[in-house]
N, C-alpha and C positions, 0 to 999 in steps of 0.2 A: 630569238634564240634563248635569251635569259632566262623569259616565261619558261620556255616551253623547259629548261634546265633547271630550273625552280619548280615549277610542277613533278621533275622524273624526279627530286632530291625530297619533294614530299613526301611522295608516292612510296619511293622505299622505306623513309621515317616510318609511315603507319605501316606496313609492313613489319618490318623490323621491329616496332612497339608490340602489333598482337602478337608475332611469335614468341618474344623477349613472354610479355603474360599469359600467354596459351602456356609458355613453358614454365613458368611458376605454378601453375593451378595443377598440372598436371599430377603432381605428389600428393595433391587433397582429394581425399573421398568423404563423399558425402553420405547419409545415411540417414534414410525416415524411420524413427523410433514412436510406433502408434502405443499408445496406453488405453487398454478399457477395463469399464468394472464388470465384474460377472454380474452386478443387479446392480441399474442404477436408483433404483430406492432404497438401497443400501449403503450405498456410497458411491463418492466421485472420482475424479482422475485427474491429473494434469501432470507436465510437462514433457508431454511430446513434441515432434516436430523435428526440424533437420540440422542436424549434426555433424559437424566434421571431426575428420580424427584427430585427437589428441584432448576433443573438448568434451567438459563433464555432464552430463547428461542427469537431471534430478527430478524422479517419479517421486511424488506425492498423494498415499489416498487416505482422502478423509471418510469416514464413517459417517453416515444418515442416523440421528435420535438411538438408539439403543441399543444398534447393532454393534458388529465388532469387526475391526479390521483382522485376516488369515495371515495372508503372504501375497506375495510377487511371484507369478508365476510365469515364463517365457517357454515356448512350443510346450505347453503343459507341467513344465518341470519346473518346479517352487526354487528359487534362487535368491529371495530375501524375505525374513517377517518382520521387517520394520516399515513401518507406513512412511517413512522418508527415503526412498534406495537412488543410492545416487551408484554412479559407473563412469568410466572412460570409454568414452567413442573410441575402436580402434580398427584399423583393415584388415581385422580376421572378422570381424561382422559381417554379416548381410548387409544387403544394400536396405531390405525391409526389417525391421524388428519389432516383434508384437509382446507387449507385455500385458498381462492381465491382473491386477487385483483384484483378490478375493474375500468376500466379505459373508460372514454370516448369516443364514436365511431362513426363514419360517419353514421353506421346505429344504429336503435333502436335494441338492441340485449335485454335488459331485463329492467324492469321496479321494483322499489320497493314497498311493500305494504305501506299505510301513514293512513291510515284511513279505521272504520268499521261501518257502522250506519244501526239499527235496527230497523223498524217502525210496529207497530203492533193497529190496531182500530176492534171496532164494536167485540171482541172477549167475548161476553157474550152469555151466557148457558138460554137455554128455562126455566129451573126451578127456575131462580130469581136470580142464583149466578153469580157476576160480578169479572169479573179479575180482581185480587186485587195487585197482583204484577210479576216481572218475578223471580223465585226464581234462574236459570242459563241457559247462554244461553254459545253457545259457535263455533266456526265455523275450521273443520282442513284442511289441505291439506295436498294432496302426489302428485308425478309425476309417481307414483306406484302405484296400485288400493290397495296394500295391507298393507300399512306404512304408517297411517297418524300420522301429527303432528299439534296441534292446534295452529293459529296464530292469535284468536281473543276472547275473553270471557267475559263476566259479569254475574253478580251475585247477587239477591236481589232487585231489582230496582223498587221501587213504582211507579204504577202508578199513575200520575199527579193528574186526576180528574178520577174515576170509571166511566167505559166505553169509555171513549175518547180516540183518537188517541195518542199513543208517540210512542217517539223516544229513541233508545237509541244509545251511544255512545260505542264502547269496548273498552276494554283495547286487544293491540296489539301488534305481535313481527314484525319488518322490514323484511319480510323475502323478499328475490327476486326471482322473477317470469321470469323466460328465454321465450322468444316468442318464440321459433323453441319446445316447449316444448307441451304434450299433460298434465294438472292436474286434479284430481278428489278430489270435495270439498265434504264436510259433515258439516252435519248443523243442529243442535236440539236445542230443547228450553224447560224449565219446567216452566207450568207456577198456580200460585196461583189463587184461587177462595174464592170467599167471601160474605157472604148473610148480610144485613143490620139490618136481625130481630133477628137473633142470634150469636152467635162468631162462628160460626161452620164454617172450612175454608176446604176446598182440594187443591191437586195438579193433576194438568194433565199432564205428560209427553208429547209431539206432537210428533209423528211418525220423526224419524231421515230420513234428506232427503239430496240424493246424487245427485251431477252432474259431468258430464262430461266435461272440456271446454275445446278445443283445439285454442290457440291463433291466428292458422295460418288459422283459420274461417276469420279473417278479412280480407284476401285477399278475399273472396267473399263476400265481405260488399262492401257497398254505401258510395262513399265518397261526401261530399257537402261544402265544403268551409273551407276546411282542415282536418273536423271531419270524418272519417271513422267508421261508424255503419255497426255491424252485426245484426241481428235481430233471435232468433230463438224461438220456444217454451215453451224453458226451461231457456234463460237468454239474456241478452240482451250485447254485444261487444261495447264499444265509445271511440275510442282514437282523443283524440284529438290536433294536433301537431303543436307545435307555436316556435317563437327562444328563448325562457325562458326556459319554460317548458312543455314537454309532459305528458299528462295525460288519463293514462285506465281506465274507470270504469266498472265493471262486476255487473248487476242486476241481479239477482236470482229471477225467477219465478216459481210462483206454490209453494208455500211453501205450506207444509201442515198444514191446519186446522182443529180445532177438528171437530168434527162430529155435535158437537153442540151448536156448533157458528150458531148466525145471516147470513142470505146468503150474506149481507153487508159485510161480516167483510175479514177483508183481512190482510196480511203480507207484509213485501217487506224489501230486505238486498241488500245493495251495500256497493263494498267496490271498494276503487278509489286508484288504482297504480300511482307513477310517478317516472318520468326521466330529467333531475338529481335529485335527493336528497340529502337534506344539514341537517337530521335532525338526520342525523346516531350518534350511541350513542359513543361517546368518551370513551376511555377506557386506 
């Protein structure tokens, strides 16, 4: 009887121990943080590996002979230019987290976004009401037809003088754009309407409009005195490559118009990549 009373008072011991530690662990998450380099004969990488929250986490990338360290780039978006970036594990992470540095290269392998401008005229309605402001505009990208994430937007932006030409500037995340890469943008705008004889104001949503672009179109582009243009229906390709700085810019055409706009009135979004980048956000 002892035994067998001594056995059932163990038996709930271990018991009662993994619960007691099942229930400790349970507030700790874990997280694999992978680090790579864009070209490992450019540079190296380390300190990945798994991570629980609250602990510091420090990527280091050294540079290969001549080259030069970019930035720290995480789901494409530049988040540090110091070749030391250190961070706190925390449980708004993923459970996976991929960092990349990026290092300088004999070829143009990707370029980052720097700017988004917005230019919209002549978008007035037959019945007297005059665009009065943009209430949101906003532009995403994926390298997946089905996952976009937005990299440019604004929001509320008066027109200058009713019915003239503006412009607008976004607000924008750095993301980087790989050349060997095929993306698909999206691009809509809401825009306000407004009569002069009474307050009576509308919005008109503009049909959201997608495109196609695959970077490796400029190899069947014109080059003419370093600028390599692609030209097509839907956007227009320009890089153009100097010993400072190379610079992509992607025009977007055909943007849709409402229906009942002036045959004058027209749209037009460029947004202008470049290589190197010095404008990555420190962190």
């Amino acid at each position: 009887m002892k035994k067998k009373l001594t056995a059932f008072v163990l038996a709930c011991s271990l018991v009662l121990g993994v619960f007691v530690f099942t229930g400790c662990d349970n507030g700790i998450t874990s997280h694999n943080i992978w680090v790579t380099s864009s070209n490992l004969q450019n540079g190296t990488v380390s300190g990945d590996g798994i991570y629980k929250d609250g602990e510091t986490a420090t990527l280091v990338a050294t540079p290969i002979g001549g080259n030069q360290f970019i930035a720290w780039a995480k789901n494409d978006i530049i988040v540090s230019k110091s070749q030391t970036y250190s961070f706190t594990v925390n449980n708004s992470m993923n459970k996976d987290e991929k960092y990349t540095a990026l290092f300088t290269s004999a070829n143009l392998d990707y370029v980052v976004l720097q700017s988004a401008v917005y230019e919209i005229s002549g978008a007035i309605r037959t019945d007297s009401y005059n665009a009065s402001q943009i209430l949101a505009t906003s532009l995403s990208v994926s390298s997946t037809p089905a996952l976009y994430t937005d990299i440019a937007s604004a929001s509320n932006q008066l027109f200058a003088t009713i019915g003239d030409a503006w412009v607008q500037d976004f607000d924008i995340s750095e993301k980087i754009f790989y050349l060997n890469k095929k993306y698909y943008f999206s691009f809509n705008t809401n825009i306000e309407y407004a009569t002069a004889e009474t307050n009576h104001t509308i919005s008109e949503p503009l049909e959201t409009k997608y495109y196609i672009i695959d970077f490796n179109e400029l190899n069947q582009g014109s080059t003419t005195d370093g600028v390599t243009t692609y030209d097509c229906s839907e956007y227009t390709l320009k890089l153009t490559k100097n010993i400072v700085l190379n610079t992509l810019q992607i025009t977007f055409k055909n943007l849709n118009n409402s229906t009942n706009w002036t045959s004058g009135a027209f749209q037009n979004l460029t947004i202008t990549l470049t290589y190197p980048f010095d404008d990555a956000v420190e962190n």
